[in-house]
Biopython code that builds the backbone (N, CA, C, O; Angstrom):
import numpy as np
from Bio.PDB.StructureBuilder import StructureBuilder

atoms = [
    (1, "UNK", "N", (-8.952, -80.380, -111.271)),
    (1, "UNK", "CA", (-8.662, -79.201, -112.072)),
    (1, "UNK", "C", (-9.973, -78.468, -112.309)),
    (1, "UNK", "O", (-10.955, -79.057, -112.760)),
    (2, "UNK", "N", (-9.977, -77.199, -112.005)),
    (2, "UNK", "CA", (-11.318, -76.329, -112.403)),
    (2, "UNK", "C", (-10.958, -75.134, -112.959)),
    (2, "UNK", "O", (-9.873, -74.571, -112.814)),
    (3, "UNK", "N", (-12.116, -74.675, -113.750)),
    (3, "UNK", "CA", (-11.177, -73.451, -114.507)),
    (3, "UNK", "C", (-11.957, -72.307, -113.082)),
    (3, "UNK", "O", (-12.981, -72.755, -112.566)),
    (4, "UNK", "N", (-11.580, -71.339, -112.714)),
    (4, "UNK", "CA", (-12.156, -70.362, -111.881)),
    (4, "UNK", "C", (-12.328, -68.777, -112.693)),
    (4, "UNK", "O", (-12.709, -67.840, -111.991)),
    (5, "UNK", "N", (-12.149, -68.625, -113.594)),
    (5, "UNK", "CA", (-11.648, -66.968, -114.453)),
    (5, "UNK", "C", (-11.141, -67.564, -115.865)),
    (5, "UNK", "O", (-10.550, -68.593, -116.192)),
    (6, "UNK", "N", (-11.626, -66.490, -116.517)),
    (6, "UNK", "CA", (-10.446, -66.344, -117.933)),
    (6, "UNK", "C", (-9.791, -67.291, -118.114)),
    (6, "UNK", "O", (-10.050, -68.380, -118.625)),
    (7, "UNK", "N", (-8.059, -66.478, -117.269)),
    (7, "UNK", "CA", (-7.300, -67.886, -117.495)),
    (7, "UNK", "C", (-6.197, -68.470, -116.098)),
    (7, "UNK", "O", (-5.008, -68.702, -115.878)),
    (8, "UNK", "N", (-7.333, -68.493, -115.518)),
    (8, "UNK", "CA", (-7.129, -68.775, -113.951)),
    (8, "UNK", "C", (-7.502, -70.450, -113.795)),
    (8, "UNK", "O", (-8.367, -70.874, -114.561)),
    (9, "UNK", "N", (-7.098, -71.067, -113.170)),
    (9, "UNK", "CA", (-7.330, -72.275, -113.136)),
    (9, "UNK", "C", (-6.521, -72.817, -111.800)),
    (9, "UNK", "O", (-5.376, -72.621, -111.393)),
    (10, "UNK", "N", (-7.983, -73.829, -111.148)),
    (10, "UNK", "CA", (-6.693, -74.134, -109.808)),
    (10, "UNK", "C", (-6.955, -75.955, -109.822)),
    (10, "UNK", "O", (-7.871, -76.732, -110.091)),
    (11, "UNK", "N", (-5.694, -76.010, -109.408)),
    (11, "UNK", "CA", (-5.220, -77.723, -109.254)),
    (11, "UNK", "C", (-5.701, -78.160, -107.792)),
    (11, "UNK", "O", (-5.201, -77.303, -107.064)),
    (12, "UNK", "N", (-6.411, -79.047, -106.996)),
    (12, "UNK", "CA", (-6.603, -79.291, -105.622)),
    (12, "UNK", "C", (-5.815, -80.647, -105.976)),
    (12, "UNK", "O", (-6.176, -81.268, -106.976)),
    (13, "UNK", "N", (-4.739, -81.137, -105.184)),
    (13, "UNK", "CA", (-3.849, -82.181, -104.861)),
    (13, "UNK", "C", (-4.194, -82.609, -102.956)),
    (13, "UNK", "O", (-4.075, -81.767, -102.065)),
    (14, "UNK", "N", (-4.481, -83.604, -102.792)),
    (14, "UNK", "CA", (-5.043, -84.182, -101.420)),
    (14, "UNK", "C", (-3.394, -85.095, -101.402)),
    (14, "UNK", "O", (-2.476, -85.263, -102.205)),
    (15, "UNK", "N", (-3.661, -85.451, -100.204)),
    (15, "UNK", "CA", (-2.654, -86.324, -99.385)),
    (15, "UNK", "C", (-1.030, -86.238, -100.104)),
    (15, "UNK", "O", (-0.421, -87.053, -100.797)),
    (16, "UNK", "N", (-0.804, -85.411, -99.795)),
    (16, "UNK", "CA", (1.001, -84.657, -100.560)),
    (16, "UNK", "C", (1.566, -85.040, -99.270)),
    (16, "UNK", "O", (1.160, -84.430, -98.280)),
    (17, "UNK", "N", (2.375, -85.887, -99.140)),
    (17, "UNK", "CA", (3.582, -86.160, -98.123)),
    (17, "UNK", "C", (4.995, -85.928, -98.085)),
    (17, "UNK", "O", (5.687, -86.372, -97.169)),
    (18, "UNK", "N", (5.474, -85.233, -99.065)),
    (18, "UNK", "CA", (6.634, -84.885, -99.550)),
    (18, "UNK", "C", (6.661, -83.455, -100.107)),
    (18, "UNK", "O", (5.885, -83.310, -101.052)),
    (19, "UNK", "N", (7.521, -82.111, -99.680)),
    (19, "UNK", "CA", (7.372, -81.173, -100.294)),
    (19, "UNK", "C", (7.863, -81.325, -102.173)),
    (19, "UNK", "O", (7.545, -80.474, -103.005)),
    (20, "UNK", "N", (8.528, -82.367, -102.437)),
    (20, "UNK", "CA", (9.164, -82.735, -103.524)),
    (20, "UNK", "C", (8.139, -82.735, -104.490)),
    (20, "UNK", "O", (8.236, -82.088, -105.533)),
    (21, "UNK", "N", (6.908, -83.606, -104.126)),
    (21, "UNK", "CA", (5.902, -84.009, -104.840)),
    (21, "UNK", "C", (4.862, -82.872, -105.368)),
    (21, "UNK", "O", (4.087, -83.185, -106.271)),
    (22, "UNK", "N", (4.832, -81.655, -104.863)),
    (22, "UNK", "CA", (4.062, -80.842, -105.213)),
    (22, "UNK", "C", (5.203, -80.260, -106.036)),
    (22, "UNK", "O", (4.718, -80.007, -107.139)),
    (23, "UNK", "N", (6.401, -79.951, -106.018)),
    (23, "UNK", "CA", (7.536, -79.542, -106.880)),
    (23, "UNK", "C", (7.521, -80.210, -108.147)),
    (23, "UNK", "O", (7.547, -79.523, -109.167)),
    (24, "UNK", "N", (7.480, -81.570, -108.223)),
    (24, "UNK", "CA", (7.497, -82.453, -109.388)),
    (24, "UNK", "C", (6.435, -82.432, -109.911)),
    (24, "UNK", "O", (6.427, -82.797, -111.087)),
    (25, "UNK", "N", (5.098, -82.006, -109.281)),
    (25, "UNK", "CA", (3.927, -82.117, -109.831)),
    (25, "UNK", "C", (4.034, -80.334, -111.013)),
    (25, "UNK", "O", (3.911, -79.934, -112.171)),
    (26, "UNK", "N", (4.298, -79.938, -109.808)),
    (26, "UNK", "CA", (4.294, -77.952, -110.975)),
    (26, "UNK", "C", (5.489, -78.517, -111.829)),
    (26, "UNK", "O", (4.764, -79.197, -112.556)),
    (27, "UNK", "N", (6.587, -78.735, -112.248)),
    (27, "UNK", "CA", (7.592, -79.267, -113.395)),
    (27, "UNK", "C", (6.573, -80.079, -114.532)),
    (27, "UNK", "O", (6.329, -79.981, -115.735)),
    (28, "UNK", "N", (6.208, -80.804, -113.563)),
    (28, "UNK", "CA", (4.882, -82.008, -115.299)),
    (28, "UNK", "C", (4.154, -80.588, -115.756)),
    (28, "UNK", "O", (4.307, -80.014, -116.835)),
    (29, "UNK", "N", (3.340, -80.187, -114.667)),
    (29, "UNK", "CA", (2.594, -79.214, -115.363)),
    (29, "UNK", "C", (3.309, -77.547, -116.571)),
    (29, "UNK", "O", (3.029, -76.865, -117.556)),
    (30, "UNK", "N", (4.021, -77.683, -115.812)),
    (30, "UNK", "CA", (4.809, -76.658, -116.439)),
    (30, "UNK", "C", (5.090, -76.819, -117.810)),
    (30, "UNK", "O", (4.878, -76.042, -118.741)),
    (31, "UNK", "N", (5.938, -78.687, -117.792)),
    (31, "UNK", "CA", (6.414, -79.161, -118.984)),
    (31, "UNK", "C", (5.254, -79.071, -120.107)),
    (31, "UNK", "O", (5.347, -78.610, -121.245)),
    (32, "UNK", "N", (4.058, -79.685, -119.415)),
    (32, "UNK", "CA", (2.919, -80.054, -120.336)),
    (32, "UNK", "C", (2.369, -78.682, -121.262)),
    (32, "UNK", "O", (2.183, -78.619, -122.477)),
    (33, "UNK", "N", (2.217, -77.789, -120.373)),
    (33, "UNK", "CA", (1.612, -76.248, -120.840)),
    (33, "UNK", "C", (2.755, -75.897, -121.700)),
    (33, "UNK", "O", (2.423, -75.685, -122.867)),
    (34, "UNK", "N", (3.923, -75.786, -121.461)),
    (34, "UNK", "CA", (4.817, -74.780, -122.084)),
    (34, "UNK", "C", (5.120, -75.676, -123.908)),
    (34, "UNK", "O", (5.769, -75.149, -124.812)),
    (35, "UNK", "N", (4.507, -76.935, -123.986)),
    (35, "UNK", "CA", (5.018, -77.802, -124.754)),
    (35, "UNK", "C", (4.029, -76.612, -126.186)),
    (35, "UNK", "O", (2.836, -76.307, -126.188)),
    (36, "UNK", "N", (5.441, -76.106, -127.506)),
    (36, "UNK", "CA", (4.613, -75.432, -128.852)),
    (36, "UNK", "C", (4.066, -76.787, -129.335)),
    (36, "UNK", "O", (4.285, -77.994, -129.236)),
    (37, "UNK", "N", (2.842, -75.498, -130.186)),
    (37, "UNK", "CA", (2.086, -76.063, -131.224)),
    (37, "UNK", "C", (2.005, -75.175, -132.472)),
    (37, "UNK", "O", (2.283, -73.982, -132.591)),
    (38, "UNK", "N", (1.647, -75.878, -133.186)),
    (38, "UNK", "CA", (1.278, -74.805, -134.746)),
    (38, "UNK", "C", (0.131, -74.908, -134.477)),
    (38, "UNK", "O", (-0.419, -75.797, -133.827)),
    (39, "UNK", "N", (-0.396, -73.815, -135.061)),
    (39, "UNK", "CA", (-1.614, -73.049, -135.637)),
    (39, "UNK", "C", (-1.783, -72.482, -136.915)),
    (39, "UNK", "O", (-1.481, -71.307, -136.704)),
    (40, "UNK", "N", (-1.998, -72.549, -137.793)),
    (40, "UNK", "CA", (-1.623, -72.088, -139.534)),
    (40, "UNK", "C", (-0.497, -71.719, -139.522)),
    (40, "UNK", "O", (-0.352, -70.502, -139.413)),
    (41, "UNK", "N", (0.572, -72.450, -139.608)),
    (41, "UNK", "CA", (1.943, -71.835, -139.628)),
    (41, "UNK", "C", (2.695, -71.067, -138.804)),
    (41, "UNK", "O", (3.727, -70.445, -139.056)),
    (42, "UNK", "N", (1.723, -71.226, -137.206)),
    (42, "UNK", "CA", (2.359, -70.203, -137.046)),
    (42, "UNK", "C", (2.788, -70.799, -135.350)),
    (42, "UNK", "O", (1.879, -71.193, -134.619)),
    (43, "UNK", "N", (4.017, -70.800, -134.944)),
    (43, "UNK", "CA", (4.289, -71.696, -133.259)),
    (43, "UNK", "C", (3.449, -70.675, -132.345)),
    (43, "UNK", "O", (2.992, -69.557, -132.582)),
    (44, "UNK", "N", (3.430, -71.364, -131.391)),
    (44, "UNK", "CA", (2.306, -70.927, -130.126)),
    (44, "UNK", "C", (2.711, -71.740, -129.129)),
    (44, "UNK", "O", (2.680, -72.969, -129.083)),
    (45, "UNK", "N", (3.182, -70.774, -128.151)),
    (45, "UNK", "CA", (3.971, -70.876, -126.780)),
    (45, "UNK", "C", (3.062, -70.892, -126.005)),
    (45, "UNK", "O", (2.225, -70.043, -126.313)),
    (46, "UNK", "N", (2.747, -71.581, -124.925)),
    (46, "UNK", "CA", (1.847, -70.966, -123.854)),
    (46, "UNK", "C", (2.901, -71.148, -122.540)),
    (46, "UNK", "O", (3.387, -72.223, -122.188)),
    (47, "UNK", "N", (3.189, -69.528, -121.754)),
    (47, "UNK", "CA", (3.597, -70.142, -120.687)),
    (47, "UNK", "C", (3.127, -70.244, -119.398)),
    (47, "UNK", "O", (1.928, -70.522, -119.389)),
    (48, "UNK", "N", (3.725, -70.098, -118.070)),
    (48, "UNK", "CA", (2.516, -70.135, -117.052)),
    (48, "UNK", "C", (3.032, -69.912, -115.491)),
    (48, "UNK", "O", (4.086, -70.276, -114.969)),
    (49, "UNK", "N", (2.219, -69.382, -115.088)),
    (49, "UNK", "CA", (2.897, -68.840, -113.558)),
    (49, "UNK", "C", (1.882, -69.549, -112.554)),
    (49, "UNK", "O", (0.657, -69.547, -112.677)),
    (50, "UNK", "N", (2.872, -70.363, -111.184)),
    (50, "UNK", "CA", (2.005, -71.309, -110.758)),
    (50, "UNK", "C", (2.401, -70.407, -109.153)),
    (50, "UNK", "O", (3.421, -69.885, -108.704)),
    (51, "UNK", "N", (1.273, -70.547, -108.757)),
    (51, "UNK", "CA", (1.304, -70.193, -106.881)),
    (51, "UNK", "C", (0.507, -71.717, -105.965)),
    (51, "UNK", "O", (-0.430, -72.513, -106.005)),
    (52, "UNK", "N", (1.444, -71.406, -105.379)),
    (52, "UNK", "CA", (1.406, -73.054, -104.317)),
    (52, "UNK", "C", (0.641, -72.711, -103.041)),
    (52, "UNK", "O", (1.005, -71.601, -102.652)),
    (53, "UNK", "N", (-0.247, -73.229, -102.276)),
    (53, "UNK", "CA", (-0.450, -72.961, -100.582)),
    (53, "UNK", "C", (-0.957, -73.958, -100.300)),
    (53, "UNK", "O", (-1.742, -74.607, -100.992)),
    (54, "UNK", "N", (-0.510, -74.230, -99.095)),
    (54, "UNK", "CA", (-0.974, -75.617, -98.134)),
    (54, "UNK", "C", (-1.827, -75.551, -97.222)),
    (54, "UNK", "O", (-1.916, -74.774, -96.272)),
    (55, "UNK", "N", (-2.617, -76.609, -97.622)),
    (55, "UNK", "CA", (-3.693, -76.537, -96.295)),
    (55, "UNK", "C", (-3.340, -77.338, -94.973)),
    (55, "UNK", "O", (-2.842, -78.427, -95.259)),
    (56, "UNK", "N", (-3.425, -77.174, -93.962)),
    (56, "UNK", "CA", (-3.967, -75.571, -93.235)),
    (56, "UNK", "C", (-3.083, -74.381, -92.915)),
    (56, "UNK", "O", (-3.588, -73.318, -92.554)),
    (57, "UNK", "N", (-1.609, -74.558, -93.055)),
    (57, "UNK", "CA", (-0.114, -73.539, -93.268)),
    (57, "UNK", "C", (-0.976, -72.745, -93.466)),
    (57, "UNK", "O", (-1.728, -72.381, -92.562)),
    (58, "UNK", "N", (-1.095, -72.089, -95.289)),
    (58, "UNK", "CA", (-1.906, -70.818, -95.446)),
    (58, "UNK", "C", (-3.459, -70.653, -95.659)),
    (58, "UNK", "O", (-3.832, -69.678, -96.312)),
    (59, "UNK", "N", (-4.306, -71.452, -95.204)),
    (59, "UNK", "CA", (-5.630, -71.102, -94.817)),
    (59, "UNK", "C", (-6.570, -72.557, -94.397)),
    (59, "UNK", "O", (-6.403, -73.776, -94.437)),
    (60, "UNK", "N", (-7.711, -71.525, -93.955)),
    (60, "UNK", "CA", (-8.694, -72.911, -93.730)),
    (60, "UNK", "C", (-9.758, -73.330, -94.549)),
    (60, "UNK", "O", (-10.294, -74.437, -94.604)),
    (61, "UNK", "N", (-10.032, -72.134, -95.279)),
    (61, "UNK", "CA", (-11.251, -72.644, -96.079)),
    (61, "UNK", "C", (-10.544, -71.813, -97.594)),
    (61, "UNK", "O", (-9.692, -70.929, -97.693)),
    (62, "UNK", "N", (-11.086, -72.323, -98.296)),
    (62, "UNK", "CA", (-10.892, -72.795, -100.131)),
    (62, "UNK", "C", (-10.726, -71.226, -100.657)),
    (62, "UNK", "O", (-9.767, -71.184, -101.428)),
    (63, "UNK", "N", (-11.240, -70.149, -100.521)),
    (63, "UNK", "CA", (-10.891, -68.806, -100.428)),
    (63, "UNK", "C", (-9.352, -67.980, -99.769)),
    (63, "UNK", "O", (-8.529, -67.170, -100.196)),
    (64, "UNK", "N", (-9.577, -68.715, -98.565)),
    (64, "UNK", "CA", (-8.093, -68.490, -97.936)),
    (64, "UNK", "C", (-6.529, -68.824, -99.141)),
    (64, "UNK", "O", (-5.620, -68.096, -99.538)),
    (65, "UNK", "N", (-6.924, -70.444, -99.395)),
    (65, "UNK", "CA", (-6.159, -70.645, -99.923)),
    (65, "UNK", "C", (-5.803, -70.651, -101.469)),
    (65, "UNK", "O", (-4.877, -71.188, -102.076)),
    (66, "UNK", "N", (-6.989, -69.771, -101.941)),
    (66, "UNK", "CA", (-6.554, -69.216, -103.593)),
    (66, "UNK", "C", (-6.010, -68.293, -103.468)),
    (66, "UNK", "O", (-5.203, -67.946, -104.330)),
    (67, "UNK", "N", (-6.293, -67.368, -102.092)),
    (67, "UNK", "CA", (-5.832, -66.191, -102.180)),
    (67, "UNK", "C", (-4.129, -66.284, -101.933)),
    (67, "UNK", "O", (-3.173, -65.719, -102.465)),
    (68, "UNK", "N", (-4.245, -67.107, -101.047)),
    (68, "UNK", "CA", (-2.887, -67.476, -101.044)),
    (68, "UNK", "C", (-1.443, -67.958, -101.880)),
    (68, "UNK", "O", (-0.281, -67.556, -101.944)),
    (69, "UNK", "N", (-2.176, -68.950, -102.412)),
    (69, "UNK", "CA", (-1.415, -69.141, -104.191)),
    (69, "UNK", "C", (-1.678, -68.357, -105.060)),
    (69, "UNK", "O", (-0.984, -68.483, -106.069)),
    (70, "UNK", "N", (-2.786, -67.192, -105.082)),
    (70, "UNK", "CA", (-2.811, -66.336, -105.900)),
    (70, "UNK", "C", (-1.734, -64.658, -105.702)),
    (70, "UNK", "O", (-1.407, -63.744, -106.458)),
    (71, "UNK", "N", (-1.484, -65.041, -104.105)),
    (71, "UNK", "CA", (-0.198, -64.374, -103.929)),
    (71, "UNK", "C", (1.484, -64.691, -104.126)),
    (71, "UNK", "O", (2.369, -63.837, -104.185)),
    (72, "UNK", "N", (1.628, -66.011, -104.200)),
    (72, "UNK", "CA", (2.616, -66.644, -104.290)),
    (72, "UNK", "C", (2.707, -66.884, -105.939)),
    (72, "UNK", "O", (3.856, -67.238, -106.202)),
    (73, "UNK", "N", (1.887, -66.809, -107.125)),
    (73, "UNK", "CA", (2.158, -66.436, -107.764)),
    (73, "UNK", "C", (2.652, -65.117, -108.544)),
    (73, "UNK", "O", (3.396, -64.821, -109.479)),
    (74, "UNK", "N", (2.187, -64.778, -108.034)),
    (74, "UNK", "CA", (2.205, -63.029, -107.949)),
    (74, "UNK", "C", (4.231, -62.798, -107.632)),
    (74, "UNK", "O", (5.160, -62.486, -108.376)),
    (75, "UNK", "N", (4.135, -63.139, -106.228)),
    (75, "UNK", "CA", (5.864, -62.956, -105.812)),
    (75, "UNK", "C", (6.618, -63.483, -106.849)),
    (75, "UNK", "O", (7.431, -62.845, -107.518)),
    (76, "UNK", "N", (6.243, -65.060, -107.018)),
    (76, "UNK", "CA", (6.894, -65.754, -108.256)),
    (76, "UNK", "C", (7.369, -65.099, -109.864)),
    (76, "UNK", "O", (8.373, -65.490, -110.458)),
    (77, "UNK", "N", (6.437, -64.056, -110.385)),
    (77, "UNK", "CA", (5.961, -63.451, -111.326)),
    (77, "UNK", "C", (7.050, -62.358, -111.414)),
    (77, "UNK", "O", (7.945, -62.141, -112.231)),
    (78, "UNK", "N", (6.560, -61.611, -110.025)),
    (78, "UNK", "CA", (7.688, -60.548, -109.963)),
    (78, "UNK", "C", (8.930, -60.767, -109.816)),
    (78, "UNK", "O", (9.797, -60.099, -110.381)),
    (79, "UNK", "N", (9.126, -61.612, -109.133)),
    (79, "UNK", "CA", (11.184, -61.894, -108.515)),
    (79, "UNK", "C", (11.338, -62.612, -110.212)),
    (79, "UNK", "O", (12.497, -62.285, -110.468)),
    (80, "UNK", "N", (10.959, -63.181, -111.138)),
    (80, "UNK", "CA", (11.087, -63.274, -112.213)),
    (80, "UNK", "C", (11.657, -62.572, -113.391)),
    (80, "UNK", "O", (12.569, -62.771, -114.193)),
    (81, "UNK", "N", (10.453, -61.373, -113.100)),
    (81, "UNK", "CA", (10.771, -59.952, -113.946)),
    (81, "UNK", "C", (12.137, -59.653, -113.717)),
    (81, "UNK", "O", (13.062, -59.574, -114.526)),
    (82, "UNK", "N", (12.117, -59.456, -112.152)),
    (82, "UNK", "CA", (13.324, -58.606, -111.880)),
    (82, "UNK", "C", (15.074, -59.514, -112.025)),
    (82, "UNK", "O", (16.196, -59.008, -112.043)),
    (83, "UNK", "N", (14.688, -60.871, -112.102)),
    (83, "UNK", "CA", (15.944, -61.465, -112.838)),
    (83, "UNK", "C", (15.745, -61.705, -114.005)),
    (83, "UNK", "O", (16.585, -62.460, -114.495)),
    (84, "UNK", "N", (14.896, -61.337, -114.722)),
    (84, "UNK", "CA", (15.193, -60.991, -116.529)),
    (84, "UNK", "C", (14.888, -62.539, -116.858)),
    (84, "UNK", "O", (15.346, -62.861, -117.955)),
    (85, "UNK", "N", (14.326, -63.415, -116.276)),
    (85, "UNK", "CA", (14.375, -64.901, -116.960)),
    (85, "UNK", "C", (12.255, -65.000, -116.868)),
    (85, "UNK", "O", (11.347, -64.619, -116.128)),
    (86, "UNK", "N", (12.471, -65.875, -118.340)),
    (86, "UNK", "CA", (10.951, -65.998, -117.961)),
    (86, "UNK", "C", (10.698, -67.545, -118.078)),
    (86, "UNK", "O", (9.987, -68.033, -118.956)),
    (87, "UNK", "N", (11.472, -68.408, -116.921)),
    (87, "UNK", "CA", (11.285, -69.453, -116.291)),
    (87, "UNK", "C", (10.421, -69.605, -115.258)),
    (87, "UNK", "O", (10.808, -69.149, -114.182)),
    (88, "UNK", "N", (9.134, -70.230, -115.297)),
    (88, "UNK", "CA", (8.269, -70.391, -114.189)),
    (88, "UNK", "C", (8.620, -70.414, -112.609)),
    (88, "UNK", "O", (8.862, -71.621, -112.595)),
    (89, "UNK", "N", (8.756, -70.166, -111.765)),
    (89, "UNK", "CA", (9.578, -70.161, -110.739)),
    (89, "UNK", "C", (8.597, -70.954, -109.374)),
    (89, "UNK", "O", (9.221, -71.466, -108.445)),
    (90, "UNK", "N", (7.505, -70.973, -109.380)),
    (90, "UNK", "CA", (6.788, -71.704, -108.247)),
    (90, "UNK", "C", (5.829, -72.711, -108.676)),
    (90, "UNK", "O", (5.197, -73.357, -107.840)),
    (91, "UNK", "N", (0.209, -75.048, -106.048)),
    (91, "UNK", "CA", (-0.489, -75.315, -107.270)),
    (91, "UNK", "C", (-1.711, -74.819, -106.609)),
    (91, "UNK", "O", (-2.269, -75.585, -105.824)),
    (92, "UNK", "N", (-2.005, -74.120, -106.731)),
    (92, "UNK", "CA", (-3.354, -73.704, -106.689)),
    (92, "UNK", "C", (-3.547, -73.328, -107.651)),
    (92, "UNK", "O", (-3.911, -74.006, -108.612)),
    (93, "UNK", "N", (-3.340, -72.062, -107.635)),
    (93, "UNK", "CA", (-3.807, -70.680, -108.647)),
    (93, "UNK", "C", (-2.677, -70.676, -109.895)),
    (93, "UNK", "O", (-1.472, -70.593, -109.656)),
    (94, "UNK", "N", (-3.285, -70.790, -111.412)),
    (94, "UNK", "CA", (-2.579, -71.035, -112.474)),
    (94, "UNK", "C", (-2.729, -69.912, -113.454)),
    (94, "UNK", "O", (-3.903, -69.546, -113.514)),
    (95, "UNK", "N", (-1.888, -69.221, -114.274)),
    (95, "UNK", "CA", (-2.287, -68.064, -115.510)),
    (95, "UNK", "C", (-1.702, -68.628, -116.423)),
    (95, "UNK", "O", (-0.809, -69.402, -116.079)),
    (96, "UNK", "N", (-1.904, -68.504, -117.523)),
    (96, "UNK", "CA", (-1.520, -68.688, -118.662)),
    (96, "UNK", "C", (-1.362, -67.175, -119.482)),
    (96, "UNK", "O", (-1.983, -66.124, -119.636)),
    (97, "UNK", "N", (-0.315, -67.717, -119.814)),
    (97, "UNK", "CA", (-0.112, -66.430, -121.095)),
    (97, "UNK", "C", (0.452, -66.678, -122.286)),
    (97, "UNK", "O", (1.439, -67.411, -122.217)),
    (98, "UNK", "N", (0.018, -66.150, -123.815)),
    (98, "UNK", "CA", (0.276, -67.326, -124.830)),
    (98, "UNK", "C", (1.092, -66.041, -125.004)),
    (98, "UNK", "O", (0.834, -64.960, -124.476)),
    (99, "UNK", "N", (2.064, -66.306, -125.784)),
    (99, "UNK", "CA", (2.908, -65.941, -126.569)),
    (99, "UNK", "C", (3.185, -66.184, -128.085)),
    (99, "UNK", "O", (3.668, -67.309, -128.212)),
    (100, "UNK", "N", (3.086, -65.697, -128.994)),
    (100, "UNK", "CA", (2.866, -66.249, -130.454)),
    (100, "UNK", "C", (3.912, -65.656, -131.209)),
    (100, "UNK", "O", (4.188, -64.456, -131.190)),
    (101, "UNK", "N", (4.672, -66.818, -132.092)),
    (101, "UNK", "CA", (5.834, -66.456, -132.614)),
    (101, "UNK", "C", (6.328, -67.254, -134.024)),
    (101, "UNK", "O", (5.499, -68.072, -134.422)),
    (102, "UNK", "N", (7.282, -67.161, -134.653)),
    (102, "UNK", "CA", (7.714, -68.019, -135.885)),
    (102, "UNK", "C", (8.942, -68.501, -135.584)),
    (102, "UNK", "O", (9.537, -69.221, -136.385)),
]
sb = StructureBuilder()
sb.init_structure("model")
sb.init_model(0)
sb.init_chain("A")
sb.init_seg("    ")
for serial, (resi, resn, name, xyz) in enumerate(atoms, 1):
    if name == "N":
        sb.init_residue(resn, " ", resi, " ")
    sb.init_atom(name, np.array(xyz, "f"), 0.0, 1.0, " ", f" {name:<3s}", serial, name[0])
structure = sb.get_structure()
């Protein structure tokens, strides 16, 4: 895990033999981030949009492939919007966005 930006952050996962396993891996992560907390009274959501790319599928070197999950989050993000749900939908490239509420 490294932070790269703000609130950019990318996951490197080695030896994935199952497309399942990178699926189950973004669900933990998902679960873990999205889990509220208080802050002086007050709940705090964080949620989070994840973009996936495989090495060597979408690139060869470590640039290739942020850019790549940094596009696949992106698609993820949008086809989101446009079905009105704000369920995470796709590990490289990670955003966070807090949401703060009662």
């Amino acid at each position: 895990l490294a932070r790269i930006g703000g609130d950019e952050f990318v996951v490197l996962v080695e030896l994935i033999k199952e497309p399942d396993e990178v699926e189950n891996l973004k669900n933990r992560i998902t679960q873990a981030i999205r889990q509220p907390f208080i802050i002086m009274d007050t709940r705090i959501e964080i949620d989070v949009s994840i973009g996936i790319s495989f090495y060597p599928e979408d690139g060869d070197t470590v640039n290739e492939l942020i850019k790549k999950a940094d596009q696949s989050m992106y698609n993820a993000k949008t086809a989101r919007a446009r079905q009105g749900t704000s369920e995470p939908v796709s590990l490289l490239s990670c955003r966070r966005k807090t949401v703060s509420g009662n």
